[in-house]
C-alpha positions in Angstrom: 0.0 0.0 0.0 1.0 3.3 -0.6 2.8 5.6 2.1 0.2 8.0 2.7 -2.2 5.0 3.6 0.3 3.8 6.2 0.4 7.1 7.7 -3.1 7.4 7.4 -3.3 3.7 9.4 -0.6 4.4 11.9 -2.1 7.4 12.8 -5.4 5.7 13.6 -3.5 2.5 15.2 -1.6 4.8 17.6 -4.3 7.4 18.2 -2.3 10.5 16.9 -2.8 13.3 14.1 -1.3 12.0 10.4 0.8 14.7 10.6 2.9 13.5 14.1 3.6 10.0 12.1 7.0 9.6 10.2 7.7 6.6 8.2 11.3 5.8 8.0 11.7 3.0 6.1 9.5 3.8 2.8 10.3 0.5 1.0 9.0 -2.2 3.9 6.3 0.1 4.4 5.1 0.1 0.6 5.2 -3.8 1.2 3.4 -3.7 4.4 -0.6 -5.4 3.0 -2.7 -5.6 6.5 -3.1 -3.3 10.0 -0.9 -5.9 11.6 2.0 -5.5 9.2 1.9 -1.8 10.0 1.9 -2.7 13.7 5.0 -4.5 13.4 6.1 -1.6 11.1 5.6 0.5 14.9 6.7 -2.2 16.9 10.6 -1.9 14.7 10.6 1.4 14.7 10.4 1.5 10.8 6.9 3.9 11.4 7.7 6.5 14.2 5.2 9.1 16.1 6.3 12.3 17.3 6.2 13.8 20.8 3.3 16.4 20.8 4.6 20.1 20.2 3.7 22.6 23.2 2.7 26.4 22.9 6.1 28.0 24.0 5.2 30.8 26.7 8.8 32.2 25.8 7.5 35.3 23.9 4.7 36.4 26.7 7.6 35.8 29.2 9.5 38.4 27.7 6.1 40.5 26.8 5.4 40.4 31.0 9.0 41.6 32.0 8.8 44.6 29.7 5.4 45.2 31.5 6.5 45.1 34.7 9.5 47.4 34.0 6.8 49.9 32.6 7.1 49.6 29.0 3.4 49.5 26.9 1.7 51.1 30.0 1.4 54.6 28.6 -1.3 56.8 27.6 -1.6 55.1 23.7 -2.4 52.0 25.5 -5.2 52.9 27.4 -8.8 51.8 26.3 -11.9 52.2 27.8 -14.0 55.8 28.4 -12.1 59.0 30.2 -12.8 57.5 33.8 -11.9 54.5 33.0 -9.4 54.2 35.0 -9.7 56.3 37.5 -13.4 57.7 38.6 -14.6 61.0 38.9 -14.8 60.2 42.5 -11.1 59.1 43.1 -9.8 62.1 40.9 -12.0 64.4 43.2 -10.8 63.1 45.9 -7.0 63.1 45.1 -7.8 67.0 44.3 -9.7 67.8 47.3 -7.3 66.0 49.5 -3.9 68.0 48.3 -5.7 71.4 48.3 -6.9 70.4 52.2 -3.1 69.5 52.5 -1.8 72.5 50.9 -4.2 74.7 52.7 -3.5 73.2 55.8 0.4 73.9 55.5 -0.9 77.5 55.2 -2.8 78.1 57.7 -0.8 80.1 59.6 -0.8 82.8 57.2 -4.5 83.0 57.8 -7.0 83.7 61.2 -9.6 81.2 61.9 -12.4 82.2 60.7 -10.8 82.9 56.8 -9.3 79.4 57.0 -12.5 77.6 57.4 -14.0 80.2 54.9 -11.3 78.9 51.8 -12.0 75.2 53.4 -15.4 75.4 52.4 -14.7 76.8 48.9 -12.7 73.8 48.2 -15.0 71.3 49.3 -17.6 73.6 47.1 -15.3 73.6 44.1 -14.8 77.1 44.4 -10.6 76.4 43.9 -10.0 74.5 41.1 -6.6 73.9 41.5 -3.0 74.8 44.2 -2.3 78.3 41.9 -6.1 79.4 42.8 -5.8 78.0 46.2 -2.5 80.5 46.9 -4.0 83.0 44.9 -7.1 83.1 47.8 -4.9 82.9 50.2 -2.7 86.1 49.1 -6.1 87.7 49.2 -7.3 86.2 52.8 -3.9 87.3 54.3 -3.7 88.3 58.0 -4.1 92.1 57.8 -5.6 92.0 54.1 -9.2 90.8 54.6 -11.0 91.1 51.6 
């Protein structure tokens, strides 16, 4: 029988893809007439099957270092909407929480009752940002009450 058809045979005998079975000896397995022939064909290594091939993981190895040392993690990477990542909340909250800090640092510079006055225009959103926040407090100053 013809090559192909031992391949095609061995692969069924051995339970394997025709494409993992080699045939090494072409001229005794040309000759070879029944299943059991091609059996013995396996059995003196004249018809061999090959080890199964893996995915290699060597590529996304590499792929994960470069992530971890901060490469592909920029802004063109990002998908999603604008708060996506971060929510309105949390980006609020990092604001609010540095203008307190930065107000609080100053507070010297202001009396009491002025203090708790630019306080509240943060939490209102009055002060958008730390230059608007010192620009308030130039204009709150001890002595320059508004």
């Amino acid at each position: 029988m013809s090559v192909q058809t031992v391949r095609r045979i061995a692969a069924d005998i051995l339970k394997a893809g025709e494409s993992r079975i080699r045939v090494l000896d072409v001229k005794r397995a040309t000759e070879a007439l029944t299943r059991e022939d091609i059996r013995n064909l396996i059995k003196d290594k004249a018809v061999i099957l090959l080890p199964k091939q893996g995915i290699s993981r060597g590529e996304a190895r590499i792929a994960q270092t470069r992530k971890r040392s901060g490469r592909g993690r920029g802004e063109g990477k990002k998908k999603g909407s604008m708060y996506a990542g971060t929510s309105k909340k949390d980006l609020w909250m990092r604001k609010v929480r540095s203008l307190r800090k930065s107000l609080k640092n100053n507070k010297f510079r202001l009396e009491s009752k002025d203090y708790r006055k630019i306080y509240r225009m943060v939490s209102g959103n009055s002060v958008k940002n730390k230059i608007q926040l010192s620009e308030t407090i130039g204009k709150f100053q001890k002595g320059k009450t508004v």
